[in-house]
C-alpha positions as a Markdown table, in Angstrom:
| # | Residue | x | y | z |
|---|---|---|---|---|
| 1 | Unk | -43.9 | -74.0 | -10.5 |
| 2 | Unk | -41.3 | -71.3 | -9.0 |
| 3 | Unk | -41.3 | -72.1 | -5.4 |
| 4 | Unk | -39.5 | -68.1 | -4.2 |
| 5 | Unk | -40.6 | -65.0 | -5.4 |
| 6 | Unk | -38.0 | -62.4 | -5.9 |
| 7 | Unk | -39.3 | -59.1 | -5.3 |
| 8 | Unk | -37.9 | -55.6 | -5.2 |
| 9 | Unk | -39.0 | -52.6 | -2.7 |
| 10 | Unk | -39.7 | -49.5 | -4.0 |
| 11 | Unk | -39.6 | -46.6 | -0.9 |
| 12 | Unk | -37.9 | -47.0 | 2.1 |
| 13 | Unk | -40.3 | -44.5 | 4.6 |
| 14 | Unk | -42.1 | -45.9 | 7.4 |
| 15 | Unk | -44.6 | -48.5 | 5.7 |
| 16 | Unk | -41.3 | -49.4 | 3.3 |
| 17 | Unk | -39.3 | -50.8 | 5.9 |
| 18 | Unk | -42.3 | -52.5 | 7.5 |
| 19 | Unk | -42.9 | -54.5 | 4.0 |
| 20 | Unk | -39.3 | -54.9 | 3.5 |
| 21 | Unk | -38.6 | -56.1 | 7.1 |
| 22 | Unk | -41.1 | -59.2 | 6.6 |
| 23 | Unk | -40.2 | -59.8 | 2.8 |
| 24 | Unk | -36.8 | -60.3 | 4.6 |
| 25 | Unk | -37.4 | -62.1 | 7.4 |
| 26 | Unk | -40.9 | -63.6 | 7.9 |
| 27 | Unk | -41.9 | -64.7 | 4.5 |
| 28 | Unk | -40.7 | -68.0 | 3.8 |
| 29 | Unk | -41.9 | -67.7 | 0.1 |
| 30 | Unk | -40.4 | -64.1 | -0.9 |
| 31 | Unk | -37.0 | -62.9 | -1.1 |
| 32 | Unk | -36.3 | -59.3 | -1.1 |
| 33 | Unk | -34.0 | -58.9 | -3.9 |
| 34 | Unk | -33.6 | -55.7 | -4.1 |
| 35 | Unk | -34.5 | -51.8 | -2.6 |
| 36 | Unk | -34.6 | -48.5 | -3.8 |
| 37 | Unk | -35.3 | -44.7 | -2.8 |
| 38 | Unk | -34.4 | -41.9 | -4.3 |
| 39 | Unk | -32.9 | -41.1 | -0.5 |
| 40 | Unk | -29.7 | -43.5 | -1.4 |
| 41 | Unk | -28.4 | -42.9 | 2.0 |
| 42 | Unk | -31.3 | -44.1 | 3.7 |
| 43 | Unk | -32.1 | -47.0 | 1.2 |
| 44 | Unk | -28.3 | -47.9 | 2.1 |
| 45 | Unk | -28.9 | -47.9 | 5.9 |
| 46 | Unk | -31.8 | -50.3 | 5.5 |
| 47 | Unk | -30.7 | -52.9 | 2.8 |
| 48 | Unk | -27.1 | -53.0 | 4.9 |
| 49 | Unk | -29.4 | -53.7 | 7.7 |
| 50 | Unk | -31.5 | -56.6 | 5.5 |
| 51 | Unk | -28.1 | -58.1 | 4.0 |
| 52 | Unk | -29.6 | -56.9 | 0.3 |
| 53 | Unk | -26.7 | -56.8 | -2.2 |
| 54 | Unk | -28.7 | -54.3 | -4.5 |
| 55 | Unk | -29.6 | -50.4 | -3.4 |
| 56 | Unk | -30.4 | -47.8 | -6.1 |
| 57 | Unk | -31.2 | -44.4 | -6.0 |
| 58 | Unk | -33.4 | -44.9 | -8.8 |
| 59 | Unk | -36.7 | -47.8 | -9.6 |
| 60 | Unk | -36.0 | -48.1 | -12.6 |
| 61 | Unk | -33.0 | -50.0 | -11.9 |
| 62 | Unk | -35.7 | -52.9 | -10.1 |
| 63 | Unk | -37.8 | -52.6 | -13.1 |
| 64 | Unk | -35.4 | -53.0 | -15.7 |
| 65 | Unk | -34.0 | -56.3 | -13.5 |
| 66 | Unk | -35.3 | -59.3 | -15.3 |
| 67 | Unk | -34.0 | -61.6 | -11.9 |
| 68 | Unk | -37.0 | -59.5 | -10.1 |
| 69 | Unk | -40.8 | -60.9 | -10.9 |
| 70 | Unk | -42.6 | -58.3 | -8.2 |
| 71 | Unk | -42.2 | -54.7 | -7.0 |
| 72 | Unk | -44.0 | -53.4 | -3.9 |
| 73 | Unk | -44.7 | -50.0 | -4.3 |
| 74 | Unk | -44.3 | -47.9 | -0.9 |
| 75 | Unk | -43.7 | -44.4 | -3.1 |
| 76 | Unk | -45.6 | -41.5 | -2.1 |
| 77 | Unk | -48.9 | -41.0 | -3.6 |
| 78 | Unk | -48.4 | -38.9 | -6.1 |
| 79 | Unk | -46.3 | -41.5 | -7.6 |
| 80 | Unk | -47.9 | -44.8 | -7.1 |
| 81 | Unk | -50.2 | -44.9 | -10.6 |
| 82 | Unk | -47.0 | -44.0 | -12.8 |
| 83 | Unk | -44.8 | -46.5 | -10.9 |
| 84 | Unk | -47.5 | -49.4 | -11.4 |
| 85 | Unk | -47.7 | -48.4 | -15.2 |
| 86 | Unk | -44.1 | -48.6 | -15.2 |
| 87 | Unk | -44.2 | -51.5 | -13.0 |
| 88 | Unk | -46.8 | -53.3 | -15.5 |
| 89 | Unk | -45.4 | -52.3 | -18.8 |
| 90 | Unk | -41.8 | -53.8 | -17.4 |
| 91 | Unk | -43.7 | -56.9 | -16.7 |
| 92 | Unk | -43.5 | -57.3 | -12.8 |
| 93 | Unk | -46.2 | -58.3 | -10.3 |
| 94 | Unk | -47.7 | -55.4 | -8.3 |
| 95 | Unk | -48.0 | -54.8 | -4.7 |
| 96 | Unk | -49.0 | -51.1 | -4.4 |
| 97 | Unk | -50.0 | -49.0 | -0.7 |
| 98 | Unk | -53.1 | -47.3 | -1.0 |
| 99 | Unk | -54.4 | -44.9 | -3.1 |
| 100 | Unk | -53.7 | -45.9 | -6.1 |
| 101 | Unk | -54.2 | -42.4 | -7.2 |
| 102 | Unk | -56.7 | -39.4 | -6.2 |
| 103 | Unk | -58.5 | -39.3 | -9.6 |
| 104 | Unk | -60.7 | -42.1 | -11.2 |
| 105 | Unk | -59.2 | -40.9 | -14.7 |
| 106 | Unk | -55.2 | -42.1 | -13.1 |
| 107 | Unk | -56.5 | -45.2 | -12.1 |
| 108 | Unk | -58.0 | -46.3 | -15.2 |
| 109 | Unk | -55.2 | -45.3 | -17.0 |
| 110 | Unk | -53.2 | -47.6 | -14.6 |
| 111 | Unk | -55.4 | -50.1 | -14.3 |
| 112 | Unk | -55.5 | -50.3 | -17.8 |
| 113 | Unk | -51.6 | -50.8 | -18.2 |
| 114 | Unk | -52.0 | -53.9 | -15.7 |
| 115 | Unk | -54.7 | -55.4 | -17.1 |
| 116 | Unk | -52.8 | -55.2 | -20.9 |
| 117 | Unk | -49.6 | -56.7 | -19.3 |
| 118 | Unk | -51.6 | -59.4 | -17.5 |
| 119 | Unk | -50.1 | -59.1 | -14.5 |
| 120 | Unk | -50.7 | -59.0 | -10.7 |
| 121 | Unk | -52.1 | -56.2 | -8.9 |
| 122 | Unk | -53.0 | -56.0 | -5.0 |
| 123 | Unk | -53.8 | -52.7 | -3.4 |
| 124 | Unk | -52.6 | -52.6 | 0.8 |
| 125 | Unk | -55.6 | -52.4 | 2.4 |
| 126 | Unk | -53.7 | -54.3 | 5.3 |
| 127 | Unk | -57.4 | -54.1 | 7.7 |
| 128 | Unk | -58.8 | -56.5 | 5.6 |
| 129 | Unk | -56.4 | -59.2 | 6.6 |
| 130 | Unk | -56.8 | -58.2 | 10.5 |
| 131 | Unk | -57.6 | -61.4 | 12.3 |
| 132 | Unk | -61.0 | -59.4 | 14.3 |
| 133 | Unk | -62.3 | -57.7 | 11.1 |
| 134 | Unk | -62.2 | -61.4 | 9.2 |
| 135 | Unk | -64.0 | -63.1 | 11.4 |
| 136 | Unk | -67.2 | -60.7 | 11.2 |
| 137 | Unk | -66.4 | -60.7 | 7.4 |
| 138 | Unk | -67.1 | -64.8 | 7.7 |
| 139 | Unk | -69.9 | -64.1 | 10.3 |
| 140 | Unk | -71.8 | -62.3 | 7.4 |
| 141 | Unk | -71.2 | -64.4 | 4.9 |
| 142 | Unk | -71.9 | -68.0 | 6.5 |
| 143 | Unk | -75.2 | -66.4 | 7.3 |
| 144 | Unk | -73.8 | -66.8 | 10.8 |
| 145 | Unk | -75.3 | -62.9 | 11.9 |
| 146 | Unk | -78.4 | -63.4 | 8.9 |
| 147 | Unk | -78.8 | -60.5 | 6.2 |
| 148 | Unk | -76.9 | -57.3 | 7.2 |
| 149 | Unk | -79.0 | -54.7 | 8.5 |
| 150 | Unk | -76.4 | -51.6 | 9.9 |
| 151 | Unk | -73.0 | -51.1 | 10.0 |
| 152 | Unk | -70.8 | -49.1 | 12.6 |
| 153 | Unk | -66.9 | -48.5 | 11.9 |
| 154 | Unk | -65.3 | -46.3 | 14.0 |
| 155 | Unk | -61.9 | -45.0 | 13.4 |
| 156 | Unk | -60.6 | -42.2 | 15.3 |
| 157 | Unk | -56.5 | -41.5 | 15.6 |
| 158 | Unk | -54.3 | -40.9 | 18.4 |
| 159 | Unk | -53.3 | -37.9 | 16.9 |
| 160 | Unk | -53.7 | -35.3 | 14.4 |
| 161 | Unk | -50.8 | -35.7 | 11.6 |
| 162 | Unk | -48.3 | -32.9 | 10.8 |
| 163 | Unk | -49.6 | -29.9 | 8.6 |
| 164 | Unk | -47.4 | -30.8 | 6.1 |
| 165 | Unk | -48.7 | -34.3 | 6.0 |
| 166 | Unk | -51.9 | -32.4 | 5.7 |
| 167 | Unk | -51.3 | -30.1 | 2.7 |
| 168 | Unk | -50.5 | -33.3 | 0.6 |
| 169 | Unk | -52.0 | -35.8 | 1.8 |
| 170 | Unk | -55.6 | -35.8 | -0.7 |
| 171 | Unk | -57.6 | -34.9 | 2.3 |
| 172 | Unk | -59.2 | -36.6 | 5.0 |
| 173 | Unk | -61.6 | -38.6 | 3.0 |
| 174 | Unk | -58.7 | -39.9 | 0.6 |
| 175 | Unk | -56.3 | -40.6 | 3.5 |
| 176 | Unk | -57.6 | -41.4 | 6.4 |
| 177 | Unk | -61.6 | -42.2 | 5.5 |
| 178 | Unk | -60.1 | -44.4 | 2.7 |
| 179 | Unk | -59.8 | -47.4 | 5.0 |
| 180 | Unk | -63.0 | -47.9 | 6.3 |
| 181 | Unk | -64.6 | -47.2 | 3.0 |
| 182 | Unk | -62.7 | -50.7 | 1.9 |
| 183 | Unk | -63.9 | -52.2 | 5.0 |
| 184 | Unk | -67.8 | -51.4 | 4.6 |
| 185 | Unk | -67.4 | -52.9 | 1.1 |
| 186 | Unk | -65.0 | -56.1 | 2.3 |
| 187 | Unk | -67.8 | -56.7 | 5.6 |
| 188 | Unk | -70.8 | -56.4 | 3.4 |
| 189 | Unk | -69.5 | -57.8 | 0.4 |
| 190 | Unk | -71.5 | -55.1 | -1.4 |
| 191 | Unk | -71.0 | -51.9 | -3.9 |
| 192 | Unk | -72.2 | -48.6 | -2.2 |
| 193 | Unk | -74.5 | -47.0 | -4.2 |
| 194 | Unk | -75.3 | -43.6 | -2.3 |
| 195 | Unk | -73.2 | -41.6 | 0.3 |
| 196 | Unk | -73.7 | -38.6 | 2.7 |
| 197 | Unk | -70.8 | -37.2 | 4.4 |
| 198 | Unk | -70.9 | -34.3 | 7.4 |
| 199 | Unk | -68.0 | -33.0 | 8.5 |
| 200 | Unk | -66.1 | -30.3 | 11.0 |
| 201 | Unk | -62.4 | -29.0 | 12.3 |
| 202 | Unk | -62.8 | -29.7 | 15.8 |
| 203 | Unk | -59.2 | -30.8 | 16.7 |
| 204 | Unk | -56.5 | -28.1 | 15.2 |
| 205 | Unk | -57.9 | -24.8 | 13.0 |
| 206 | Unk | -54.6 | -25.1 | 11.1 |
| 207 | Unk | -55.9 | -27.9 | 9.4 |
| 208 | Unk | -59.1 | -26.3 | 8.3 |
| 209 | Unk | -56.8 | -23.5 | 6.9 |
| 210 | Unk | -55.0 | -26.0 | 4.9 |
| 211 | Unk | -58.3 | -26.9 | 3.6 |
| 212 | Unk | -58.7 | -29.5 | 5.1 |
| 213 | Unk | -60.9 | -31.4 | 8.2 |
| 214 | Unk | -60.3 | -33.8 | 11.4 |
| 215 | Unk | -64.2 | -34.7 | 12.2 |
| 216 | Unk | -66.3 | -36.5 | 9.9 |
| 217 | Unk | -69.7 | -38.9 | 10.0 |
| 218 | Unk | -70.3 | -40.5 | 6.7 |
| 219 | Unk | -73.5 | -42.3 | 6.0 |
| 220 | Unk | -73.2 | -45.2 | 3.4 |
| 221 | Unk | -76.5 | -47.0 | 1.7 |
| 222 | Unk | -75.3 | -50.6 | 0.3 |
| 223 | Unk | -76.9 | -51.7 | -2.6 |
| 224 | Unk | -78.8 | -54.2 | -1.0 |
| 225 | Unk | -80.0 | -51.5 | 1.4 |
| 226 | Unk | -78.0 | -52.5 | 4.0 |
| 227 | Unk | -77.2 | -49.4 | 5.9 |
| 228 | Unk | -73.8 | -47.9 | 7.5 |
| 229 | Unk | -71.9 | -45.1 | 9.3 |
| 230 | Unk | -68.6 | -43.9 | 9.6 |
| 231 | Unk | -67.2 | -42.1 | 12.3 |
| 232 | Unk | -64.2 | -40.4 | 11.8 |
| 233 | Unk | -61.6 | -38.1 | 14.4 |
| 234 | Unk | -58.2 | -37.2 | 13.9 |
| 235 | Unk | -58.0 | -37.5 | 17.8 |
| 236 | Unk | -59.0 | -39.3 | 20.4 |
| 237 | Unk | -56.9 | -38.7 | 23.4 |
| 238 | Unk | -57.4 | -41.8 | 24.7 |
| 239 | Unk | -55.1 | -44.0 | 21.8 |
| 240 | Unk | -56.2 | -45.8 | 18.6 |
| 241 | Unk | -59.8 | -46.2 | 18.4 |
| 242 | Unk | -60.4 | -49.0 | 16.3 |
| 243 | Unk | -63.8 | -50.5 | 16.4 |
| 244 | Unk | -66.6 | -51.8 | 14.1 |
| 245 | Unk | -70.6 | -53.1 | 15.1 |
| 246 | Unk | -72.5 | -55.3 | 12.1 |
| 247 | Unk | -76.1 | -55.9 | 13.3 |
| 248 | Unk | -77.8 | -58.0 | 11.4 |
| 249 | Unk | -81.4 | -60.2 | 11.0 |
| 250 | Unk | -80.3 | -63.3 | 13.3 |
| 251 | Unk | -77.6 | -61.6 | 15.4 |
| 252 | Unk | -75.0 | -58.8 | 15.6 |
| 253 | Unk | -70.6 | -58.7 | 15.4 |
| 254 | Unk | -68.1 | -56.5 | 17.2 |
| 255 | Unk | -65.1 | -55.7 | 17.3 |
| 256 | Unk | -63.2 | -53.9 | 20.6 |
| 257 | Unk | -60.0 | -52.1 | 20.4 |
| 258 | Unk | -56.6 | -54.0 | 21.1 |
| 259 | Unk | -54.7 | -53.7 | 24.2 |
| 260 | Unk | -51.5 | -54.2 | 25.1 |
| 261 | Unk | -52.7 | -56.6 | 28.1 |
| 262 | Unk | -55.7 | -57.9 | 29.0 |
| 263 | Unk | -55.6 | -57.1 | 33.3 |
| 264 | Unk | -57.9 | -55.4 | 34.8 |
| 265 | Unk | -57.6 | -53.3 | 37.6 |
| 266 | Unk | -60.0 | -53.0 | 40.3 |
| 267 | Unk | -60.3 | -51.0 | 43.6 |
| 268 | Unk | -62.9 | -49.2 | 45.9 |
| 269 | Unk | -62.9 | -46.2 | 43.5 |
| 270 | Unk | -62.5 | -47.9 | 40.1 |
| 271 | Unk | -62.3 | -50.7 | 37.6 |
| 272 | Unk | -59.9 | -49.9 | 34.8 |
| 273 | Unk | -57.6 | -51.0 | 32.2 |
| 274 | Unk | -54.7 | -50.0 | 30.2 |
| 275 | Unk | -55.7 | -47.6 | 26.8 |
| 276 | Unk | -55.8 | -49.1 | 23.5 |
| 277 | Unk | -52.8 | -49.9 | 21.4 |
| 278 | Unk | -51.5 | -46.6 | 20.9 |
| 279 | Unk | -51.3 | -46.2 | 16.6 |
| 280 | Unk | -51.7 | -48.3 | 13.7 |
| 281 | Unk | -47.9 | -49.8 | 13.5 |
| 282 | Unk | -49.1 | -51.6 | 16.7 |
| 283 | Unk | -52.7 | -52.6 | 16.1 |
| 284 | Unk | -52.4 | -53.5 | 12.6 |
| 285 | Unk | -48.6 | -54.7 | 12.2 |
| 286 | Unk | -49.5 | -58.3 | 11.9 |
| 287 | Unk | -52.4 | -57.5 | 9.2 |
| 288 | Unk | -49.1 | -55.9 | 7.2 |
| 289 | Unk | -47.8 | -59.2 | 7.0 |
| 290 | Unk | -51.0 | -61.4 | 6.7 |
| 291 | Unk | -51.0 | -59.6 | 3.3 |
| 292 | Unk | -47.8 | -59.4 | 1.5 |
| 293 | Unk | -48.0 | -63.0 | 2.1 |
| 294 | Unk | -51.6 | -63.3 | 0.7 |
| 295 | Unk | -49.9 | -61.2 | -2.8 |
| 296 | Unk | -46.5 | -63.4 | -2.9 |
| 297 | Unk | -48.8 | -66.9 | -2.7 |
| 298 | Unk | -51.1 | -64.9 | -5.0 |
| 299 | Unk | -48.5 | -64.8 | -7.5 |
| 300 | Unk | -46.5 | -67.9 | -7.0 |
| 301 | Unk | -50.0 | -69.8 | -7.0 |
| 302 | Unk | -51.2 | -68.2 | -9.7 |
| 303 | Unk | -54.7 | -67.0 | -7.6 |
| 304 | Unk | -56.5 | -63.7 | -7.8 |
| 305 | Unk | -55.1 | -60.9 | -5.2 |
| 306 | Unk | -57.6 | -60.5 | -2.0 |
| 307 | Unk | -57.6 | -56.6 | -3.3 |
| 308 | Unk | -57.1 | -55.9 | -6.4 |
| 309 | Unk | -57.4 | -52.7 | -8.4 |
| 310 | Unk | -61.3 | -52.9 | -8.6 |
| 311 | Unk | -61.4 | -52.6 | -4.4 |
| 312 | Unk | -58.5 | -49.6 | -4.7 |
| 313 | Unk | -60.6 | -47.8 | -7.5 |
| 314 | Unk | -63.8 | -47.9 | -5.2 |
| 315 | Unk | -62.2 | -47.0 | -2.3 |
| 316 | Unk | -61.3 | -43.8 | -4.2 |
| 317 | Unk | -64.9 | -43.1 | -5.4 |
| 318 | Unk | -66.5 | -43.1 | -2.2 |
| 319 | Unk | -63.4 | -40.7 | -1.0 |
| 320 | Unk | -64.5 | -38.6 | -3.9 |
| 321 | Unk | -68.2 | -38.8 | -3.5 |
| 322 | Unk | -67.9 | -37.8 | 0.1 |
| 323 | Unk | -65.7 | -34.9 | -0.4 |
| 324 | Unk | -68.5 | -33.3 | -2.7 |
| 325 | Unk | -71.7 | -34.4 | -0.6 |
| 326 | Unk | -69.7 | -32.6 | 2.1 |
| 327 | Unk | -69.1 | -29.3 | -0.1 |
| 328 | Unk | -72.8 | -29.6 | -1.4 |
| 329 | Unk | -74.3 | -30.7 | 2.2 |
| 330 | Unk | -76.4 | -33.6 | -0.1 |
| 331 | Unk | -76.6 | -37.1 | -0.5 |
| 332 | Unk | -74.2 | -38.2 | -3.7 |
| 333 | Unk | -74.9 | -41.2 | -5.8 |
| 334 | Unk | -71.9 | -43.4 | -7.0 |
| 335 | Unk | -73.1 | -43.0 | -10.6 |
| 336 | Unk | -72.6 | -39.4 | -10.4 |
| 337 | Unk | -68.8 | -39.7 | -9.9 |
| 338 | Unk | -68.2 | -42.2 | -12.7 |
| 339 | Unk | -70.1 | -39.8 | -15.3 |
């Protein structure tokens, strides 16, 4: 059994250099092999900075490397579904950021290519492998909370991002929504089957004129009937809101917001803390390396990915389904977006 897994990063932007920093460093079982970006420069900077020997302008270059078994994809989104179709047809392992694409007629086209190459797909849903948001995953299913009843997530950002980001980013459902879609389904361990989404431009008109909004409550019914909300902002001024409620029949999880410390100060006109771990390369940068871990022993071991292409494709749906119940102010079944 191969004991290292050589692995080549594809896009060196913000998430990039994350993934690349522990394939480097923290992972005993990987080695990063290999970078590319189509800004050499910048690709340069950061593999001189990692000791990697090979830097390309171009991903092919990775691909066509029969010395690299895995490529983790950290392209823009527009290019992810192509690059894991190259990816698969080339015959490498798959670690691919989220969304695997923004239509249900790219992914199965993608997923296709993987599943005809039999190889390795995980999608980064990094919240998944947060130490909180595990343990109320194994308080549902030990029983530990009884049968599900409601679900809360709340997500709400520091900060809204930059137009720009905006104009290309799929929307608020496909970008930022997106996450906590994949945690309702990884705490309840269930399909949705029906979703209702509201939603407004309460934080900057700029991004309602880029067609676009920054306030959203989505209503999710489980298969099981299990009920759940999501409560989306594109600012809270406070920092990173990042909570989640499961009551169920014997009991209830939750999940506060990180700190930076835990004091608490008290006086005759107050008792206070510090805010909340200020954006998600704080509150979630050990969940970024919980899971490329989880995908190089996934591959190494031979094991099934924690999130594989069927959790990235759903993700998507519900994205999709809540973008029309908001343009048609109705409920919209799951079935309806696969037909």
């Amino acid at each position: 059994m191969k004991q290292q897994l050589n692995l080549g990063l594809i896009g060196v932007g913000r998430i990039g250099k994350v993934h690349g920093e522990h394939l480097a460093y923290r992972i005993p079982r990987a080695r990063l092999a290999a970078i590319s970006d189509v800004n050499l420069a910048e690709a340069k900077a950061f593999g001189g900075k990692l000791g990697i020997g090979k830097i390309e302008a171009d991903h092919h270059a990775l691909l066509n490397d029969p010395e690299i078994d895995a490529v983790v994809i950290c392209s823009p989104t527009d290019l992810h579904a192509v690059m894991i179709e190259e990816a698969a047809a080339a015959g490498k392992h798959i670690f691919c950021e989220k969304p695997i694409a923004r239509t249900l007629k790219e992914i199965d086209k993608a997923l296709d290519a993987v599943k005809k190459a039999g190889v390795k797909l995980q999608i980064g849903f990094n919240r998944r492998f947060d130490a909180n948001f595990a343990r109320v995953r194994r308080a549902i299913a030990s029983g530990e909370i009884g049968e599900p009843h409601l679900l809360h997530i709340i997500s709400r950002d520091p900060g809204p991002p930059p137009i720009a980001y905006v104009k290309v980013s799929g929307g608020i459902f496909l970008d930022m929504t997106i996450h906590d879609f994949d945690m309702a389904r990884f705490l309840i361990d269930e399909d949705v089957e029906e979703v209702y989404a509201a939603g407004a431009v309460r934080v900057d008109p700029a991004i309602g004129d880029a067609g676009d909004l920054d306030t959203a409550l989505v209503t999710l019914k489980f298969k099981g009937d299990a009920l759940g909300v999501i409560d989306n902002s594109r600012k809270a001024v406070y920092g990173y809101d990042q909570r989640v409620e499961v009551l169920g029949s014997a009991g209830a999880a939750t999940v506060a917001n990180n700190h930076p410390n835990t004091a608490v100060i008290s006086d005759a006109a107050s008792v206070r803390r510090d805010l909340p771990l200020n954006f998600f390369m704080d509150r979630y940068l050990d969940s970024f390396l919980v899971e490329v871990t989880a995908f190089v022993d996934a591959v190494l071991d031979d094991k099934p990915t924690p999130v594989d292409g069927v959790d990235g494709r759903a993700a998507v749906a519900l994205g999709i389904a809540a973008r029309r119940s908001y343009e048609e102010n109705r409920p919209v079944r799951l079935e309806e977006i696969e037909a």
